[in-house]
C-alpha positions in Angstrom: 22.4 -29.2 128.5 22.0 -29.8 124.8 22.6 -32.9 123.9 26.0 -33.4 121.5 24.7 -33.9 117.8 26.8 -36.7 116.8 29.6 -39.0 118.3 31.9 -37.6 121.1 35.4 -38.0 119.6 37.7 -35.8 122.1 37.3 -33.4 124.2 39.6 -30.9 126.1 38.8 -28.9 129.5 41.2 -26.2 131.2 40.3 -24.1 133.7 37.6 -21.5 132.3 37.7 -23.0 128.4 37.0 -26.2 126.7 36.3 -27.7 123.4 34.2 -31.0 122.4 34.4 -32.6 119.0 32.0 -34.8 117.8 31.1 -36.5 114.7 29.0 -33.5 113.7 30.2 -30.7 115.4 32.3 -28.6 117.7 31.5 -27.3 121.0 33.1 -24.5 122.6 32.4 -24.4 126.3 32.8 -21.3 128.6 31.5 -20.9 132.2 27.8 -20.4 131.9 27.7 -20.4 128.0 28.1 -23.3 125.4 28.3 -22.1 121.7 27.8 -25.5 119.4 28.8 -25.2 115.6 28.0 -27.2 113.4 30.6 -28.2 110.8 28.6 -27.6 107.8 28.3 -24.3 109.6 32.0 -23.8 110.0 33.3 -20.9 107.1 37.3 -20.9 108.1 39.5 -22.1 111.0 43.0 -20.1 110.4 45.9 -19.8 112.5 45.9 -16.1 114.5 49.0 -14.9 115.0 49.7 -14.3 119.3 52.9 -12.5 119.0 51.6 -8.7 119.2 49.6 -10.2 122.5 51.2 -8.4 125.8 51.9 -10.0 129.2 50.1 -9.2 132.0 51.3 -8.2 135.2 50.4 -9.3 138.7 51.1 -7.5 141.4 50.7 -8.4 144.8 50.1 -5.6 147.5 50.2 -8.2 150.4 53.3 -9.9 149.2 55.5 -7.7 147.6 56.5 -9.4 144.8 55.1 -9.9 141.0 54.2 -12.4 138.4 54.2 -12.1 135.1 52.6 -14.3 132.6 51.9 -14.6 128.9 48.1 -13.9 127.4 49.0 -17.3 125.5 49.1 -20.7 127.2 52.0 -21.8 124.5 49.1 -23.4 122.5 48.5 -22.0 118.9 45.3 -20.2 118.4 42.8 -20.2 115.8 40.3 -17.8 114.1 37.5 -19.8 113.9 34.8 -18.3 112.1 31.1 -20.0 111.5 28.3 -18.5 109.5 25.5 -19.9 112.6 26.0 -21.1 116.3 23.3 -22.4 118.6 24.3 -20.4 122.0 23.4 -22.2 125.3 23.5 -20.0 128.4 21.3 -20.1 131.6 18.4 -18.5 129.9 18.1 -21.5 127.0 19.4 -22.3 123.7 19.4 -19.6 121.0 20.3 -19.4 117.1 22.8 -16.7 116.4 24.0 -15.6 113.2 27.9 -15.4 112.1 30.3 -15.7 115.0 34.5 -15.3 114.9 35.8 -17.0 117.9 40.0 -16.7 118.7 40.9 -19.6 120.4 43.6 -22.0 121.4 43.5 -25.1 119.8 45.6 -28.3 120.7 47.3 -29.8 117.5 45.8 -33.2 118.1 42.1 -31.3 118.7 42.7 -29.5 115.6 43.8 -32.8 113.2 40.1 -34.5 115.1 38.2 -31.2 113.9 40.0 -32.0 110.5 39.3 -35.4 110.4 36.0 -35.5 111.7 34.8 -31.8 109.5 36.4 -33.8 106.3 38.8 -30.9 105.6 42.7 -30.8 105.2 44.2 -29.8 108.0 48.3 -28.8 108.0 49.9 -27.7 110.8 52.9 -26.2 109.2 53.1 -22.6 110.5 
């Protein structure tokens, strides 16, 4: 694993998603892939509207019955958009030009990437 440029502030871990912040950068970690962005490297982080987003429907043939639930996990989301990541998958580390990523983003993760990327962050939406 790459080591985290910087000091580990906060992280957050779900399921499949998670994001690191550091003194120096942001880490967004998938299964099998990390992308680490630097926050010099960081162009925008803007809210993304999830209202168009459908819900997805679960059916179960054994059961009988359904589930529905929201693409959204009720946290905001974010169109984060950086100008150069460093991608690290199973095949090694890799610089990569200009990424957008869409991502939920807990409102005490966001005011640490605001605090620690020395921008002013309001959460007003």
């Amino acid at each position: 694993m790459k080591p985290l440029a910087g000091e580990l502030k906060v992280s957050h871990k779900k399921t499949n998603f998670g994001i690191s912040v550091s003194t120096k950068e942001v880490v967004l970690h998938k299964p099998h892939v990390n992308y680490y962005m630097n926050f010099e490297d960081i162009v925008s982080i803007t809210p993304f509207d999830t209202t168009e987003l459908k819900q997805i429907r679960f059916v179960s043939r054994h059961v009988g019955g359904h589930e529905v639930v929201q693409a959204g996990d009720g946290m905001p989301y974010y169109n984060v958009y950086a100008k150069q990541v460093t991608v690290h998958n199973r095949s090694g580390l890799f610089q990569h030009g200009a990424m957008r990523f869409i991502i939920p983003i807990d409102p005490d993760l966001m005011r640490s990437i605001g605090t620690y990327g020395a921008w002013d962050v309001s959460l007003d939406m």
